[in-house]
TORPA-4810 file (N, C-alpha, C, O; in nm, 3 decimals):
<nodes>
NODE_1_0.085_-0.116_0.000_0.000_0.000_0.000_0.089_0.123_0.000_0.203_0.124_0.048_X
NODE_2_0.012_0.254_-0.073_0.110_0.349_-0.069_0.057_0.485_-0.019_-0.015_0.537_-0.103_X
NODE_3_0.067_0.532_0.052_-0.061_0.637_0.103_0.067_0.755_0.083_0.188_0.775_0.087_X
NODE_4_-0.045_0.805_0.063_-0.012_0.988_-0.046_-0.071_1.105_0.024_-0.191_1.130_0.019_X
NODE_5_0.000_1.164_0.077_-0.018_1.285_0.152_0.012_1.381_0.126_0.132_1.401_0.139_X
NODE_6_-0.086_1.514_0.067_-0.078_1.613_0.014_-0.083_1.741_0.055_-0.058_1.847_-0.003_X
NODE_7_-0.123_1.712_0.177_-0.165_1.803_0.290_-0.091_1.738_0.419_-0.086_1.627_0.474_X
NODE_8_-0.023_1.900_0.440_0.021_1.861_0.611_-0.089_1.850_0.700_-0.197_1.904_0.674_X
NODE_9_-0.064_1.761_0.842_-0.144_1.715_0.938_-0.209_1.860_1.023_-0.152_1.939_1.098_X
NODE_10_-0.314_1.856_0.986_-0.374_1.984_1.101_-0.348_1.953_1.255_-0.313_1.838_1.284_X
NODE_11_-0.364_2.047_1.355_-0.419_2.033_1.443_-0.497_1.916_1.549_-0.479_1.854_1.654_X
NODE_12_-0.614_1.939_1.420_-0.729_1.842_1.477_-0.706_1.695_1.479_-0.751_1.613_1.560_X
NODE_13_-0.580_1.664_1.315_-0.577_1.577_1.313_-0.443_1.489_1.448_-0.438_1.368_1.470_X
NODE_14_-0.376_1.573_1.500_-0.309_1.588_1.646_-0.342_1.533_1.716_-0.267_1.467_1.788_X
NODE_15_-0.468_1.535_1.725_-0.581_1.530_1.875_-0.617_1.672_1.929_-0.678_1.695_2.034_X
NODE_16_-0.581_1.741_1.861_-0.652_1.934_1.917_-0.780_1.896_1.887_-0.790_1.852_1.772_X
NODE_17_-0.904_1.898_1.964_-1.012_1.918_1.932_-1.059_2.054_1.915_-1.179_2.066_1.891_X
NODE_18_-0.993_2.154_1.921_-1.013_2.234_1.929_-1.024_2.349_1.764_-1.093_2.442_1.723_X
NODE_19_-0.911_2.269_1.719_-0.863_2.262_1.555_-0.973_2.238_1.461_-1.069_2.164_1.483_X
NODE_20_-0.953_2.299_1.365_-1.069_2.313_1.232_-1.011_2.205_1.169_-0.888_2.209_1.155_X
NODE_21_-1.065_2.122_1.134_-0.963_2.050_0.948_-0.986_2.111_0.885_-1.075_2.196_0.881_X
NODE_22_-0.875_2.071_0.790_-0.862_2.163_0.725_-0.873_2.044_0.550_-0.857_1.922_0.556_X
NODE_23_-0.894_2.102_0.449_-0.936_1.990_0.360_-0.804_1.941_0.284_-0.718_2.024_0.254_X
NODE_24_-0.788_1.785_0.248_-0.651_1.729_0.247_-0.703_1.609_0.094_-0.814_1.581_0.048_X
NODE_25_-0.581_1.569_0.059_-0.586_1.468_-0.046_-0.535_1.364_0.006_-0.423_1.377_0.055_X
NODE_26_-0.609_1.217_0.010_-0.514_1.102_0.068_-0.567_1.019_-0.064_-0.683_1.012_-0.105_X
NODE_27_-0.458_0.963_-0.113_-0.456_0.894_-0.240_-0.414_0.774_-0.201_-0.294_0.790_-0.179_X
NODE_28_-0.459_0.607_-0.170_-0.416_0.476_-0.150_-0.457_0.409_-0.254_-0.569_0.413_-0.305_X
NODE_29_-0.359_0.344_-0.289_-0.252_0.282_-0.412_-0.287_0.128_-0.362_-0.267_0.098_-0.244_X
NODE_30_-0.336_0.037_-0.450_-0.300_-0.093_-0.353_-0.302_-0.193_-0.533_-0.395_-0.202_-0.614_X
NODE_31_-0.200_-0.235_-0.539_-0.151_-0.307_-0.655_-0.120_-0.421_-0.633_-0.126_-0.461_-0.517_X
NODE_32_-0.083_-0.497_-0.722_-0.098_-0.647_-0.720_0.099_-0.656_-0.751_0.153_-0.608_-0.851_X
NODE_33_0.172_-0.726_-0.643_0.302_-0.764_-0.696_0.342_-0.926_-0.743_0.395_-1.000_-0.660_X
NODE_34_0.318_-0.966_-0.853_0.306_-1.073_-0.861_0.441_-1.135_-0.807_0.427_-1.253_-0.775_X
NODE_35_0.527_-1.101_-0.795_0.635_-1.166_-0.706_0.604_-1.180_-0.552_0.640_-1.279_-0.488_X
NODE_36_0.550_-1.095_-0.507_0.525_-1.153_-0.406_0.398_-1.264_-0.323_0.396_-1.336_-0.224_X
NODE_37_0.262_-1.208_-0.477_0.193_-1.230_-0.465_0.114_-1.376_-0.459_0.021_-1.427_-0.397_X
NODE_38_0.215_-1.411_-0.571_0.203_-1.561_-0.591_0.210_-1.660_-0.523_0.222_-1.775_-0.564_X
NODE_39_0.204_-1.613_-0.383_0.197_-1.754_-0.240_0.077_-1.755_-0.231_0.040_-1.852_-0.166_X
NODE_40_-0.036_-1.666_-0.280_-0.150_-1.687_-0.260_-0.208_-1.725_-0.301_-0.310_-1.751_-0.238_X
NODE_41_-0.199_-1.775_-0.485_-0.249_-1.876_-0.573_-0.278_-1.995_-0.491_-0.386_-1.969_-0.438_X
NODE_42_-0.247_-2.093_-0.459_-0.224_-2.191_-0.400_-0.319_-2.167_-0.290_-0.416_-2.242_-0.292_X
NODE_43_-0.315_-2.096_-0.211_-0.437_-2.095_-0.112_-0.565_-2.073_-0.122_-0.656_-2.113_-0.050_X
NODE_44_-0.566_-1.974_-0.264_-0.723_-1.974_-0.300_-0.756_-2.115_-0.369_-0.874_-2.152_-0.363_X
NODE_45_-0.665_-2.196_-0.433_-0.711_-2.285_-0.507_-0.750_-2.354_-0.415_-0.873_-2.347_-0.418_X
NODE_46_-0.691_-2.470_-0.268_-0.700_-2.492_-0.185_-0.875_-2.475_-0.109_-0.956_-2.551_-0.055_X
NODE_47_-0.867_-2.343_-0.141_-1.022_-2.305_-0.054_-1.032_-2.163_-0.108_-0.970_-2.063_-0.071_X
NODE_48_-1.137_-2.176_-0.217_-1.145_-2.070_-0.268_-1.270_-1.982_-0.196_-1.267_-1.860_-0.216_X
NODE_49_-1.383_-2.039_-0.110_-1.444_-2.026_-0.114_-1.478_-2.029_0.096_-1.505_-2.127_0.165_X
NODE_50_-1.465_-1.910_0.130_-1.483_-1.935_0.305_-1.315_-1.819_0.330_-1.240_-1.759_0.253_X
NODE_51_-1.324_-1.837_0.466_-1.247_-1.756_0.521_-1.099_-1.709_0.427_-1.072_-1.787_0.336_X
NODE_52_-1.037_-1.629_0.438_-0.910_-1.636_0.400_-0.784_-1.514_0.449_-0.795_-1.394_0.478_X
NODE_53_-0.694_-1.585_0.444_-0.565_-1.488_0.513_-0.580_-1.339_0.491_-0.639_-1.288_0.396_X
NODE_54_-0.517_-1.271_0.593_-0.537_-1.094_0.533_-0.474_-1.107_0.402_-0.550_-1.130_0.309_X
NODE_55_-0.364_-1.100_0.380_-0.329_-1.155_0.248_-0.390_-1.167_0.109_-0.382_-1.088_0.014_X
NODE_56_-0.467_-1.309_0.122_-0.515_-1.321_-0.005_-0.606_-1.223_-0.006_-0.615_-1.161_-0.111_X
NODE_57_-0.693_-1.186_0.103_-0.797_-1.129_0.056_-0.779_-1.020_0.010_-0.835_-0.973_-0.090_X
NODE_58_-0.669_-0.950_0.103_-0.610_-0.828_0.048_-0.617_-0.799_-0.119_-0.658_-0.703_-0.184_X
NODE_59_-0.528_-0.996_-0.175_-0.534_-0.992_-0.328_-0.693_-0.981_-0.363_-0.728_-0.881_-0.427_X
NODE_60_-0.783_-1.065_-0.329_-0.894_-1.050_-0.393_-0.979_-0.888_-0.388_-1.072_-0.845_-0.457_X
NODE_61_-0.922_-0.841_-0.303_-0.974_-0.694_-0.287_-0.955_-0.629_-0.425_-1.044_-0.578_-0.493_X
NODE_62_-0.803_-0.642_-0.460_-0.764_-0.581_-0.556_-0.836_-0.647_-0.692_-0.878_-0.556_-0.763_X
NODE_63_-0.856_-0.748_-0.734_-0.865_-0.869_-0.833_-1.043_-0.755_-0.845_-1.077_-0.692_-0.945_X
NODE_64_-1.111_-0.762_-0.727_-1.215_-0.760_-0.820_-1.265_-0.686_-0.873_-1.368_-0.705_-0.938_X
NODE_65_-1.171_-0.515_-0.854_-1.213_-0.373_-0.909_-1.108_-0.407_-1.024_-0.987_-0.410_-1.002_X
NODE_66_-1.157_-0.431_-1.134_-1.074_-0.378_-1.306_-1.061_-0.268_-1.352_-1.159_-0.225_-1.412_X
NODE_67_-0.945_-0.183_-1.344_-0.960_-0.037_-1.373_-1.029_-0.035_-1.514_-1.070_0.079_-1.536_X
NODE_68_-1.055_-0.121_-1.616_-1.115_-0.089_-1.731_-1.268_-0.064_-1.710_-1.330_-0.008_-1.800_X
NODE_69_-1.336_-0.105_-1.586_-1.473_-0.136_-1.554_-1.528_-0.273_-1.607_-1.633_-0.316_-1.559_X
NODE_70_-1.457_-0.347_-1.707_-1.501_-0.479_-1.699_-1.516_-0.575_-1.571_-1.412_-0.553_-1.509_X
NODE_71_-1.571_-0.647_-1.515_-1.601_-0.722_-1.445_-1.615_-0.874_-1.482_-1.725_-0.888_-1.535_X
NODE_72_-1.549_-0.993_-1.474_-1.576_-1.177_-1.496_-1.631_-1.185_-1.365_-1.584_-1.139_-1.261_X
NODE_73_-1.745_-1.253_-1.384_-1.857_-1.272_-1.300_-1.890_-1.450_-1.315_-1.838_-1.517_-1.405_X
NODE_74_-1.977_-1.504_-1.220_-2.038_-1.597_-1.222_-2.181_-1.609_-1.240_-2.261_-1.532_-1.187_X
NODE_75_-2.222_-1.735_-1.336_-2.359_-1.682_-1.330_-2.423_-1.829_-1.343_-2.398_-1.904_-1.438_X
NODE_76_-2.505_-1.861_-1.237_-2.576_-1.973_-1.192_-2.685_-2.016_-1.289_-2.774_-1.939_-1.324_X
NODE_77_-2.673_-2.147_-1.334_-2.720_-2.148_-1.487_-2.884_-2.251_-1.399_-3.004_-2.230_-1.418_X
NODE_78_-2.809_-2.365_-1.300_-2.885_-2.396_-1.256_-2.839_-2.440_-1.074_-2.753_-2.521_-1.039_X
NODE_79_-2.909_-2.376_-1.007_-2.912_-2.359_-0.872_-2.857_-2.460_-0.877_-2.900_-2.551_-0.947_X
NODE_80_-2.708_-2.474_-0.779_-2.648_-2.590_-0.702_-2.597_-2.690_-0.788_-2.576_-2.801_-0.739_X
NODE_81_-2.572_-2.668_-0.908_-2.543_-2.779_-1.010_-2.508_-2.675_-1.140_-2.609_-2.608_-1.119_X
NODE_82_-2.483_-2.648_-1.188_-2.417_-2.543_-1.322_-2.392_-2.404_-1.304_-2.486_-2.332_-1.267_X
NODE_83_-2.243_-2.340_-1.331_-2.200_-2.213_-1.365_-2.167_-2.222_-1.496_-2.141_-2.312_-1.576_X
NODE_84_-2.179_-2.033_-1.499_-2.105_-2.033_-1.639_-2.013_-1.852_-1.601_-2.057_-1.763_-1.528_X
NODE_85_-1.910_-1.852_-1.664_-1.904_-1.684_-1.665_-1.967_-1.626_-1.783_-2.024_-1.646_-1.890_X
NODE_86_-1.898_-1.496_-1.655_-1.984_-1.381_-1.751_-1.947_-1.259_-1.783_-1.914_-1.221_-1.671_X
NODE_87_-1.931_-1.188_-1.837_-1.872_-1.035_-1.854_-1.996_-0.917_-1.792_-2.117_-0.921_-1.814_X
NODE_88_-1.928_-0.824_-1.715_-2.008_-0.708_-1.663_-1.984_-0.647_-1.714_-1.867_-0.657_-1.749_X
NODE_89_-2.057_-0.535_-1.766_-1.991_-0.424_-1.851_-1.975_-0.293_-1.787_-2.061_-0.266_-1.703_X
NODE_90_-1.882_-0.204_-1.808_-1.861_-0.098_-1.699_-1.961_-0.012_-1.692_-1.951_0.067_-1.598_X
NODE_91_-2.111_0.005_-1.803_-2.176_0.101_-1.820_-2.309_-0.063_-1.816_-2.336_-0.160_-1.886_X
NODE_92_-2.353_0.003_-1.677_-2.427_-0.143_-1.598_-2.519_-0.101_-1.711_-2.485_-0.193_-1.786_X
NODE_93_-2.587_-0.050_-1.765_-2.722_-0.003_-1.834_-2.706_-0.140_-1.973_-2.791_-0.180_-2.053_X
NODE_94_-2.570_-0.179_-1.954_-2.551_-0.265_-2.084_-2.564_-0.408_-2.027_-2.531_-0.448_-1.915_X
NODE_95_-2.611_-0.467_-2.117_-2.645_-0.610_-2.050_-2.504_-0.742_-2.026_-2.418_-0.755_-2.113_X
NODE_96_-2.505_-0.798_-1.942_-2.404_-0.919_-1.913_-2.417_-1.017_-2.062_-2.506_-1.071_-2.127_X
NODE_97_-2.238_-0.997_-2.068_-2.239_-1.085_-2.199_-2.215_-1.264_-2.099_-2.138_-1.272_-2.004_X
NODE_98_-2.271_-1.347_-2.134_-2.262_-1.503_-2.060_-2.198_-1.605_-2.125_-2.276_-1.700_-2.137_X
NODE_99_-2.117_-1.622_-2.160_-2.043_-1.746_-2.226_-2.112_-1.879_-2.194_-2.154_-1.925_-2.088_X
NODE_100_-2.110_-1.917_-2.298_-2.196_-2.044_-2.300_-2.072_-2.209_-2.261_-2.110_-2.324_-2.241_X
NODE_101_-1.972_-2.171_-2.261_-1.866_-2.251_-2.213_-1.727_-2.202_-2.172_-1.664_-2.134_-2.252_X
NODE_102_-1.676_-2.232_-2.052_-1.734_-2.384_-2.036_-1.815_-2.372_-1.906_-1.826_-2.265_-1.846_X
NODE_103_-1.878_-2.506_-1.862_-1.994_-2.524_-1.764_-1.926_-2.600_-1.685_-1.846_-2.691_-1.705_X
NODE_104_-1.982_-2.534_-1.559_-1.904_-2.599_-1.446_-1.986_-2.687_-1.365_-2.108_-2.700_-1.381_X
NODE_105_-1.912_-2.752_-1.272_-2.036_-2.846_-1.197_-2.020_-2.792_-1.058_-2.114_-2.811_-0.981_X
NODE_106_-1.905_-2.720_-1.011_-1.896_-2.711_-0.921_-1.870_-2.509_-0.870_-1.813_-2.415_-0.927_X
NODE_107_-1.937_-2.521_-0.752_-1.936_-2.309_-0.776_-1.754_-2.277_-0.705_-1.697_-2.168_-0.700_X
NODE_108_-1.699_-2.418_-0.657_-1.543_-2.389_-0.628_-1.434_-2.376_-0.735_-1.341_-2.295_-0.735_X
NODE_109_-1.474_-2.503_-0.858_-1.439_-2.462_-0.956_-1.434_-2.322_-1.034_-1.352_-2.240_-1.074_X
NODE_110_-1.545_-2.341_-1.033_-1.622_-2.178_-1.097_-1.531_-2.037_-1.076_-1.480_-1.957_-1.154_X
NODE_111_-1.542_-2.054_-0.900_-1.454_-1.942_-0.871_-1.309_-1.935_-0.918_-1.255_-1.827_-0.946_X
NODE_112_-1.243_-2.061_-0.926_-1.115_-2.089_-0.928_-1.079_-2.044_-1.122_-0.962_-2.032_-1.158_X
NODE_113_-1.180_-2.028_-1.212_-1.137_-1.984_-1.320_-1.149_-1.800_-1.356_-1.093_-1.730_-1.441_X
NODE_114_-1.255_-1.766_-1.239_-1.252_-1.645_-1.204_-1.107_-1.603_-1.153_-1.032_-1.541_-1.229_X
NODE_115_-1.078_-1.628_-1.062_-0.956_-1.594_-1.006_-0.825_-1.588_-1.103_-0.749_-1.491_-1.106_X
NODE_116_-0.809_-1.712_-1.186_-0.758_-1.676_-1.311_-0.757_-1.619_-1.416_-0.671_-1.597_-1.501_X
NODE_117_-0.897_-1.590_-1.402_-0.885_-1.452_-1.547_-0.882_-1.342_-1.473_-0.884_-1.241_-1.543_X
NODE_118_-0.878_-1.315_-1.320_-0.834_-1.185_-1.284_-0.706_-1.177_-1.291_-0.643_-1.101_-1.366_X
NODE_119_-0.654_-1.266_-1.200_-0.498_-1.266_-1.229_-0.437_-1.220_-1.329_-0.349_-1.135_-1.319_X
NODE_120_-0.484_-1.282_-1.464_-0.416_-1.221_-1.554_-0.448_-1.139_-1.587_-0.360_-1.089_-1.656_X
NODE_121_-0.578_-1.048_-1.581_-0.577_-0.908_-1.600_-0.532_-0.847_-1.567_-0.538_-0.741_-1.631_X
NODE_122_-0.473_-0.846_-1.483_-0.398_-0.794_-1.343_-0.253_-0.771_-1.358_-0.196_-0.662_-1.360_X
NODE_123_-0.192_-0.909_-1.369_-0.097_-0.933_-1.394_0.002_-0.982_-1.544_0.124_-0.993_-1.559_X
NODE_124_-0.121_-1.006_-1.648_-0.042_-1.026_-1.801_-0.028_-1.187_-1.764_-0.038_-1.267_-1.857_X
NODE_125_-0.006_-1.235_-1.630_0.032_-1.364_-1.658_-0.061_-1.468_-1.639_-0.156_-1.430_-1.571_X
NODE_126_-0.069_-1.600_-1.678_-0.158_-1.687_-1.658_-0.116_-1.781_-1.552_-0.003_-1.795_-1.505_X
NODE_127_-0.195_-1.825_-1.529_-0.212_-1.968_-1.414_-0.236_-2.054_-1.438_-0.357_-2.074_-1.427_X
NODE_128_-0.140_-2.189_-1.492_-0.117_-2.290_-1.608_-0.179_-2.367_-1.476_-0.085_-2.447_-1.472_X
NODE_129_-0.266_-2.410_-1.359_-0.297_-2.504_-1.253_-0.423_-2.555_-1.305_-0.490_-2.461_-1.348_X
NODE_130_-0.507_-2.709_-1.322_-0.612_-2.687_-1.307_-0.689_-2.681_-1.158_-0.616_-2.736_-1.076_X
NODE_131_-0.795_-2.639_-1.106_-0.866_-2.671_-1.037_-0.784_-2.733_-0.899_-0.718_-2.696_-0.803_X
NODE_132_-0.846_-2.866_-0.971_-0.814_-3.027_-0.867_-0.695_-3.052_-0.925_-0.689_-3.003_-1.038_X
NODE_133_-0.548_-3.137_-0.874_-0.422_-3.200_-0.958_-0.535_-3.343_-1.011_-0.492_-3.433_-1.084_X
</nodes>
């Protein structure tokens, strides 16, 4: 993380309650380093789905805002038994494009090809793993 401070610290921000704020720019930066990042592949694959380290989530924080406004989504074809993805489009007024393959059986799977097409949006690189070994 990189926090950007444009404005010196008032007063108030001191602990003077007494102090006006005064109006400030804080700019946080939070990017994906795939060198470091890449211990966390492995844990989402593991359990993609339920709790996870500050860490990964940290990564998934980042993974799921696309500065282009595209969005890969999941989309439940049939409750508890079929996914498929999907494209969001940055101008919501436009409808979800849905790929018709491939179909998943499972919503852990599912996630786990999400996670890879963020990655590489992200990062340019791919994630040659399937799923399950």
């Amino acid at each position: 993380m990189v926090l950007i401070r444009e404005a010196p610290l008032t007063g108030c921000e001191r602990g003077r309650h007494d102090a006006q704020p005064t109006p400030k720019t804080v700019t946080t930066v939070y990017r994906i380093e795939p060198d470091r990042d890449r211990q966390y592949i492995e844990e989402f694959r593991r359990r993609p789905i339920g709790a996870h380290t500050p860490g990964l989530q940290r990564l998934l924080n980042i993974m799921r805002n696309d500065p282009s406004g595209w969005q890969v989504i999941l989309v439940c074809r049939r409750p508890f038994a079929e996914w498929v993805l999907g494209a969001m489009p940055p101008d919501r007024a436009h409808p979800i494009q849905i790929e018709d393959e491939p179909v998943f059986s499972s919503r852990e799977e599912a996630e786990w090809e999400v996670f890879r097409r963020r990655w590489r949006a992200h990062t340019g690189e791919d994630i040659n793993l399937p799923f399950r070994d």
